[in-house]
N, C-alpha and C positions, 0 to 999 in steps of 0.2 A: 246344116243337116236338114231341117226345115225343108229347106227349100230342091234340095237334090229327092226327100220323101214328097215331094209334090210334083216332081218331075215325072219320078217311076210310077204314081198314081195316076196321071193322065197319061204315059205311056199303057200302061195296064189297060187302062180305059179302052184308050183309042187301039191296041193290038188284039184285046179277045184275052179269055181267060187263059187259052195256053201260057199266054204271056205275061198273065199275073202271076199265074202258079210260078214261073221262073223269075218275077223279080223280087216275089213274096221272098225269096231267099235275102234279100236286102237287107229286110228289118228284121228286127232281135227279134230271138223268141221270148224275151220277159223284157216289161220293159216297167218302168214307176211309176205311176197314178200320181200327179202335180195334188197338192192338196189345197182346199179348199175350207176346210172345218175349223172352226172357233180355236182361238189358243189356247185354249185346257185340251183340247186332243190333241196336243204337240211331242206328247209323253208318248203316244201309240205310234210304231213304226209308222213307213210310208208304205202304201196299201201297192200290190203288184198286181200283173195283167200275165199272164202267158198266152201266148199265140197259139204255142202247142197245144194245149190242153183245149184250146177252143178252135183248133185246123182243121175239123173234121166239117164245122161252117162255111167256110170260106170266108174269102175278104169282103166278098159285097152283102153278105147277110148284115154284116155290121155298119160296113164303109158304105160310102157315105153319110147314111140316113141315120146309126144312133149316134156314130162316133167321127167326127170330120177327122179329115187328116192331119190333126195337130195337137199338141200338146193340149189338154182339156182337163182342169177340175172338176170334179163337183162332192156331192156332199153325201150322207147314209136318206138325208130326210129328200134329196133328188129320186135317191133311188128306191127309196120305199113309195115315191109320187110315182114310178114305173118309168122313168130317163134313165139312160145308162143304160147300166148293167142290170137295173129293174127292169129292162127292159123285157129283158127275158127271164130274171131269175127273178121271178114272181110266184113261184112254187105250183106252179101248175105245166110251163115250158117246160124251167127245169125248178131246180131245186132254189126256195127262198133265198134273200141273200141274211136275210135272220135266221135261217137251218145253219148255218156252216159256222164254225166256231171264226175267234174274230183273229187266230192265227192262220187263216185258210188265203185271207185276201193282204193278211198284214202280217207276213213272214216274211224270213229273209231269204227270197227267191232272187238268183242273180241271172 
């Protein structure tokens, strides 16, 4: 799977965004956050991503630069450094990722 999501990204690339916007249909719209945090947070779900809820972006707001195209951990103390998803929810873009209760990122989104 890897490897077919890194095909349609340089496809995407090399054709123009038309062509993203049609292979963006490829990949899920939720997908699971790989976890990366100490084994006492092994109790707390795995943390989720919807694509929907953040389409109004686009792919390249993200891709490449916060998020490579690949399965990627990281940690709350990444994202409070401003990596990630700190990237932008540093409560000034948009909303903290400390505003949003800890079911918002760690529910069971399928």
């Amino acid at each position: 799977m890897r490897r077919r999501g890194r095909l349609l990204f340089v496809l995407a690339l090399a054709l123009g965004p038309p062509a993203a916007l049609a292979l963006g249909a490829a990949f899920p719209a939720t997908l699971r956050i790989p976890r990366r945090e100490p084994a006492s947070a092994l109790a707390v779900p795995a943390a989720w991503f919807s694509h929907r809820a953040h389409g109004a972006l686009g792919c390249y707001s993200c891709h490449p630069s916060v998020f490579p195209q690949a399965p990627l951990a990281f940690t709350h103390e990444d994202m409070r450094a401003g990596r990630y998803c700190g990237s932008c929810h540093d409560g000034a873009r948009a909303f903290a990722i400390t505003a949003v209760a800890c079911g918002g990122c760690h529910g069971t989104l399928h």
